[in-house]
GUMIKE-332431 format. One record per residue: residue in one letter; x, y, z of N, C-alpha, C, CB in turn. Coordinates in pm, 1 decimal, decimal comma. Glycine has a CB too. Example, Ala and Ser with C-alpha at 12.3 -4.5 7.8 and 13.67 -1.06 7.14 Angstrom:
2
('A'; (1319,0; -569,0; 780,0); (1230,0; -450,0; 780,0); (1320,0; -330,0; 780,0); (1130,8; -447,3; 904,6))
('S'; (1285,0; -225,0; 708,0); (1367,0; -106,0; 714,0); (1290,0; 3,0; 787,0); (1408,4; -59,8; 572,5))
# end
This chain:
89
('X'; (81,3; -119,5; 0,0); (0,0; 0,0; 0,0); (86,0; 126,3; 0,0); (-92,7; -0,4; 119,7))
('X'; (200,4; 126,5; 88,6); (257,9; 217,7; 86,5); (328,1; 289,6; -93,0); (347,1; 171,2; 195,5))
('X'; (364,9; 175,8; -123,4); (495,4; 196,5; -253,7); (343,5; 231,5; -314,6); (632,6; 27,8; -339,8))
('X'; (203,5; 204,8; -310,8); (103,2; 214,7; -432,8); (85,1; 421,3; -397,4); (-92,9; 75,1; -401,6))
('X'; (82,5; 437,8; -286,0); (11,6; 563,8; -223,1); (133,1; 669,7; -292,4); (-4,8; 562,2; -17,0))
('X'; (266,3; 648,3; -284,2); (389,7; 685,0; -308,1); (388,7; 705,8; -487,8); (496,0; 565,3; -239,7))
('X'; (335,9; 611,4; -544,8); (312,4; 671,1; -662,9); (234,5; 735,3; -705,7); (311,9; 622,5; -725,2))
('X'; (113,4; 738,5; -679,5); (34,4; 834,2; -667,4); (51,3; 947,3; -618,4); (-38,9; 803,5; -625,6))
('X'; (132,3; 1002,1; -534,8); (123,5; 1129,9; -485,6); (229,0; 1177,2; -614,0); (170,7; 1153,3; -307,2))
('X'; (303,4; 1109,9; -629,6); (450,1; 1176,9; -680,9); (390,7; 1198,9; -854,3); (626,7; 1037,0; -658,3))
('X'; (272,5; 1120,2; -913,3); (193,6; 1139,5; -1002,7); (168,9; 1250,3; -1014,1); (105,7; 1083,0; -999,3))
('X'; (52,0; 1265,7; -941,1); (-81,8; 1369,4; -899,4); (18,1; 1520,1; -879,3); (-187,4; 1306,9; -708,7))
('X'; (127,2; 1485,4; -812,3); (166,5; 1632,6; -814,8); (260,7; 1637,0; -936,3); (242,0; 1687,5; -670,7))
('X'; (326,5; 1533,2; -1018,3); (346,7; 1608,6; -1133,5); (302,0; 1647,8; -1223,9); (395,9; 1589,6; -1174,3))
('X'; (165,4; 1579,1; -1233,4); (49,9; 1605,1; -1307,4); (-14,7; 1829,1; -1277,6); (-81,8; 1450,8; -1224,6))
('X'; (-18,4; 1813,1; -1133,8); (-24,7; 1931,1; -1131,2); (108,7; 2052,1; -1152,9); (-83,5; 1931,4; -1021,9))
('X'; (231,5; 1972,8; -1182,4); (343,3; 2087,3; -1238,5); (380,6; 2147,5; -1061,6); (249,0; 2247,0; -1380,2))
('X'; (390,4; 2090,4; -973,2); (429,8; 2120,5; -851,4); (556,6; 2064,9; -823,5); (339,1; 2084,0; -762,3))
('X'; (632,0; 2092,8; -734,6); (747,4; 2083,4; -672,8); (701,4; 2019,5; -522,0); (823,2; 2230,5; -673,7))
('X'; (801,9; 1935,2; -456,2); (788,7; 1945,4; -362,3); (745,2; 2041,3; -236,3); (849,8; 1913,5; -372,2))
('X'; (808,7; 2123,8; -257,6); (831,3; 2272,7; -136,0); (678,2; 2306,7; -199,9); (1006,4; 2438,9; -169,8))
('X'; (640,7; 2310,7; -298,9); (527,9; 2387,2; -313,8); (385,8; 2299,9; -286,7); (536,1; 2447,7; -457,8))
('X'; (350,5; 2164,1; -292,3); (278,0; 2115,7; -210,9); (301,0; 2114,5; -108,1); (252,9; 2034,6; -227,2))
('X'; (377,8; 2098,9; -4,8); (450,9; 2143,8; 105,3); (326,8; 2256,8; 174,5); (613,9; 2217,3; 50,0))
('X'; (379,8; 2381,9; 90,2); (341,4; 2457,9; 105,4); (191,8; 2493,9; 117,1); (398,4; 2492,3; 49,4))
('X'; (110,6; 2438,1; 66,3); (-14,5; 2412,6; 19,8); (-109,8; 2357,0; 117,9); (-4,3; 2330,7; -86,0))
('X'; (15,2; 2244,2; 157,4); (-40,1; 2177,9; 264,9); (-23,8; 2202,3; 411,4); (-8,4; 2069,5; 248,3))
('X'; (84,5; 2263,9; 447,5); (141,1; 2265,1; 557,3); (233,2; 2193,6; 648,8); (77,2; 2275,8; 594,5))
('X'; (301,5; 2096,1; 561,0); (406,6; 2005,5; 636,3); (522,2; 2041,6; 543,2); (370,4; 1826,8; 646,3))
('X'; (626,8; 2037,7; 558,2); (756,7; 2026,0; 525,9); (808,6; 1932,9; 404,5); (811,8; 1987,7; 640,1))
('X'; (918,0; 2018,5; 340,3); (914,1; 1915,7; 222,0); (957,8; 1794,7; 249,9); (988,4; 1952,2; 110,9))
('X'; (1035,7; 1803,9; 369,5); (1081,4; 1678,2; 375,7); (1001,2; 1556,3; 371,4); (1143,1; 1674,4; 472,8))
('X'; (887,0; 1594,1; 437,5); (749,4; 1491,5; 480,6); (694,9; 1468,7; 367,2); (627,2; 1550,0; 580,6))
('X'; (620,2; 1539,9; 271,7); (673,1; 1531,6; 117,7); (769,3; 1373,9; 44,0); (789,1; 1675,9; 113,9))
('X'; (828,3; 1440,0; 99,3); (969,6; 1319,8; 4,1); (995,4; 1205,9; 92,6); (1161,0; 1400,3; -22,4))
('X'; (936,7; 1198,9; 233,5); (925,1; 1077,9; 273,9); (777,2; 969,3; 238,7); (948,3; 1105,0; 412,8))
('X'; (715,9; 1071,2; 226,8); (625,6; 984,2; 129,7); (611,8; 958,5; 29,7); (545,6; 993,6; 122,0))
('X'; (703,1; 1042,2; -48,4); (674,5; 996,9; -185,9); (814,8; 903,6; -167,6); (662,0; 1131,1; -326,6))
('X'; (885,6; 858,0; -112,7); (984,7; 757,3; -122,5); (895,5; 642,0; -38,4); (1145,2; 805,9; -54,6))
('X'; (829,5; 633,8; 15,0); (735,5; 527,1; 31,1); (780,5; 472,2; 209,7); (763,7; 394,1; -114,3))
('X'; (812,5; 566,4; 261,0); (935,7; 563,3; 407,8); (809,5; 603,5; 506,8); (1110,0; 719,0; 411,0))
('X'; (716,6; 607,1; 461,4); (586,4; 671,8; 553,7); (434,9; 674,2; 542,1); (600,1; 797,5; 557,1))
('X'; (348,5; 716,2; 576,8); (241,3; 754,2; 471,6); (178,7; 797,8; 597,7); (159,5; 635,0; 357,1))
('X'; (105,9; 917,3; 536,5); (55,2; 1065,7; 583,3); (-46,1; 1054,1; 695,2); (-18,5; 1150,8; 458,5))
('X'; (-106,8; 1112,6; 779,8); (-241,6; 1071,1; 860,3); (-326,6; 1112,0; 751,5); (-279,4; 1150,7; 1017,6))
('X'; (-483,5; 1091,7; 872,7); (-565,9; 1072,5; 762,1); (-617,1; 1271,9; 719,8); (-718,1; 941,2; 823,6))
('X'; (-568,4; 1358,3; 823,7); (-574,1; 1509,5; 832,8); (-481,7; 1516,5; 715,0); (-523,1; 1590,5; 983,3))
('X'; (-378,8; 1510,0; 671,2); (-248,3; 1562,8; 591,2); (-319,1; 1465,2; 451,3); (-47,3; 1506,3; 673,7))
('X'; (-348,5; 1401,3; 465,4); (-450,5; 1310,7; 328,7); (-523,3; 1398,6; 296,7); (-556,0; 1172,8; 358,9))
('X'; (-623,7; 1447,8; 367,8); (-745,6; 1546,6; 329,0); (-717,7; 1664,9; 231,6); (-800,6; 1614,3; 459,7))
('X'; (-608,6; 1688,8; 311,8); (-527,1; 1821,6; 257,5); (-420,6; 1787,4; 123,5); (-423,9; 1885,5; 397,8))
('X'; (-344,9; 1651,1; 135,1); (-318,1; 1651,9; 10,0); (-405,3; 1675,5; -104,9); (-272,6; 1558,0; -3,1))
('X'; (-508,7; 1570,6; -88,5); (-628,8; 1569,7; -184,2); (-653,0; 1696,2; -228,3); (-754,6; 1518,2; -126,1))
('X'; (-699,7; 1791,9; -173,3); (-749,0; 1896,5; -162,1); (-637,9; 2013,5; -232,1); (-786,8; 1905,6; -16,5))
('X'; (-486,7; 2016,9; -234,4); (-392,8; 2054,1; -247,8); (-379,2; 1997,3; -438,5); (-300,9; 2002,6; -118,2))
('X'; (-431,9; 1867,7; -431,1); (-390,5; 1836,7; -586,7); (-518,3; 1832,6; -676,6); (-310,6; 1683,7; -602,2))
('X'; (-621,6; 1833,8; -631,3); (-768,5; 1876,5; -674,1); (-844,7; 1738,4; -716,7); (-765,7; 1992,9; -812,6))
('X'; (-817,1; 1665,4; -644,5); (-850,7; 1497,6; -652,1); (-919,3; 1444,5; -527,5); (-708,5; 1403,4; -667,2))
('X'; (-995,8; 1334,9; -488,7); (-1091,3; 1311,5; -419,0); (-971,3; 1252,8; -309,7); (-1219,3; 1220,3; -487,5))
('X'; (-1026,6; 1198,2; -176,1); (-876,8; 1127,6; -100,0); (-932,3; 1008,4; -139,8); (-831,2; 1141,8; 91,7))
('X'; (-1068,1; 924,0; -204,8); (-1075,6; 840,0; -273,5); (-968,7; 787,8; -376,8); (-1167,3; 867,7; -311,3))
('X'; (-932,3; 873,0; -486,7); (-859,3; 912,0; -595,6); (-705,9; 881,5; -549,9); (-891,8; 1067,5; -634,4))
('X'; (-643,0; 989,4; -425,1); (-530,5; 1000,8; -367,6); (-516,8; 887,8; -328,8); (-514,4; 1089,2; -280,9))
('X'; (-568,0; 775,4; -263,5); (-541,2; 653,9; -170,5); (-596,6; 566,8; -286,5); (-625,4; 643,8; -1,9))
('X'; (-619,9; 572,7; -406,9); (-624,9; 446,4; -491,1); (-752,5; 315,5; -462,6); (-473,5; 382,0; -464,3))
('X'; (-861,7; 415,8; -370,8); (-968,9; 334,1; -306,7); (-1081,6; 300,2; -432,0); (-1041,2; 426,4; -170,2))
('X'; (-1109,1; 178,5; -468,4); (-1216,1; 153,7; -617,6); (-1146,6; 190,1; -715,3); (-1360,4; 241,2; -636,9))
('X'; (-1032,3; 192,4; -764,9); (-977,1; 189,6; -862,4); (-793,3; 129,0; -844,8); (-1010,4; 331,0; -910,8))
('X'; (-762,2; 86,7; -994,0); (-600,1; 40,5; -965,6); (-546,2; 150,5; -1015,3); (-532,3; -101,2; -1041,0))
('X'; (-418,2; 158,1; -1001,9); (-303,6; 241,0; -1072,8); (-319,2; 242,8; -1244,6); (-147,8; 165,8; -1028,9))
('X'; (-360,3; 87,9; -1270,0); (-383,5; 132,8; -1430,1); (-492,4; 179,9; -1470,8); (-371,1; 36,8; -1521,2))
('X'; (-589,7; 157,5; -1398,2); (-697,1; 221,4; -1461,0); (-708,6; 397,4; -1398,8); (-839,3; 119,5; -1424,4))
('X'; (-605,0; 410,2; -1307,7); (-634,1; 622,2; -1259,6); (-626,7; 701,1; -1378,4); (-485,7; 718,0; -1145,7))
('X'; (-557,5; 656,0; -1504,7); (-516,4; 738,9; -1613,2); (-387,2; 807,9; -1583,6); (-620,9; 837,5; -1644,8))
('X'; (-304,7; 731,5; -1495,0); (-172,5; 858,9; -1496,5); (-75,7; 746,7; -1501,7); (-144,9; 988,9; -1336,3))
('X'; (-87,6; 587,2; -1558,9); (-31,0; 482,4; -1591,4); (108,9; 595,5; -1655,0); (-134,8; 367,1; -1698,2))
('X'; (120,7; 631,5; -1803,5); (127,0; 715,8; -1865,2); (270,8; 799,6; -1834,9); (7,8; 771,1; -1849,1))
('X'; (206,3; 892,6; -1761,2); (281,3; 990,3; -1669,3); (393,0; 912,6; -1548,3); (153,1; 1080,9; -1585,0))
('X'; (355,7; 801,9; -1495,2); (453,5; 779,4; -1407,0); (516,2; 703,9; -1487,9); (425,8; 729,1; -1278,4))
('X'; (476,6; 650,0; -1627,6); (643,9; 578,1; -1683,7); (723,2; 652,8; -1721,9); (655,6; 485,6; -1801,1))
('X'; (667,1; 811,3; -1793,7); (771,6; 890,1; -1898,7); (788,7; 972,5; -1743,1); (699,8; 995,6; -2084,7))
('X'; (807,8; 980,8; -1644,9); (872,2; 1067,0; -1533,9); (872,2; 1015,5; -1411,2); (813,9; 1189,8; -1517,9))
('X'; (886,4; 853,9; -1375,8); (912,9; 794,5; -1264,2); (1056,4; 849,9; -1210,4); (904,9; 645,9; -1288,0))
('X'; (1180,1; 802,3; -1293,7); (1314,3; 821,7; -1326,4); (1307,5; 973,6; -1250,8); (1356,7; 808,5; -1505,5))
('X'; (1281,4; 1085,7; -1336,4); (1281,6; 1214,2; -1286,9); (1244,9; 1240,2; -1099,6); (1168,7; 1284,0; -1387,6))
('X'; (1101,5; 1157,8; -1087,9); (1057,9; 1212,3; -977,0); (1132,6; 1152,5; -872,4); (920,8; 1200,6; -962,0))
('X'; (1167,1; 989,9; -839,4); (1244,0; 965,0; -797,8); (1413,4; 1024,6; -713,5); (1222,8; 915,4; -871,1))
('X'; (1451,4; 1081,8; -823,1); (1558,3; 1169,5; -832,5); (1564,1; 1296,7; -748,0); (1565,5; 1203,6; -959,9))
('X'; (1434,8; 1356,3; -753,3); (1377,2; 1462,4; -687,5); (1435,3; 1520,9; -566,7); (1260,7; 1428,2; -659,8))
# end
């Protein structure tokens, strides 16, 4: 669950053209907290969920991958041509 939630965030915010620091920002936790979840080292409460969601304009349904898989979200796509990149991050 974790490594699934971890791609999804790191998706969803490149999808929205964000940076770390700037969901961060959005949300109110630190980038670091950020990049520990998107390295899959954590995963968020269910308050900092709300707010991601809300931060990337997606349901926390959507964000947590609840009734749907990774291939069917539509961002299959996006995390192959910029896994490499976000990773790196």
């Amino acid at each position: 669950m974790q490594q699934e939630f971890s791609k999804r965030l790191i998706l969803l915010r490149m999808k929205q053209q964000m940076t770390q620091e700037e969901l961060a920002q959005k949300t109110g936790v630190t980038r670091q907290a950020i990049s520990k979840w998107e390295r899959a080292e954590g995963l968020p409460d269910l308050y900092n969920v709300q707010c991601l969601a809300k931060a990337l304009g997606v349901s926390v349904d959507e964000l947590i991958g609840q009734g749907t898989t990774f291939q069917e979200s539509g961002i299959r796509g996006i995390y192959t041509k910029h896994l490499k990149y976000a990773i790196q991050e």
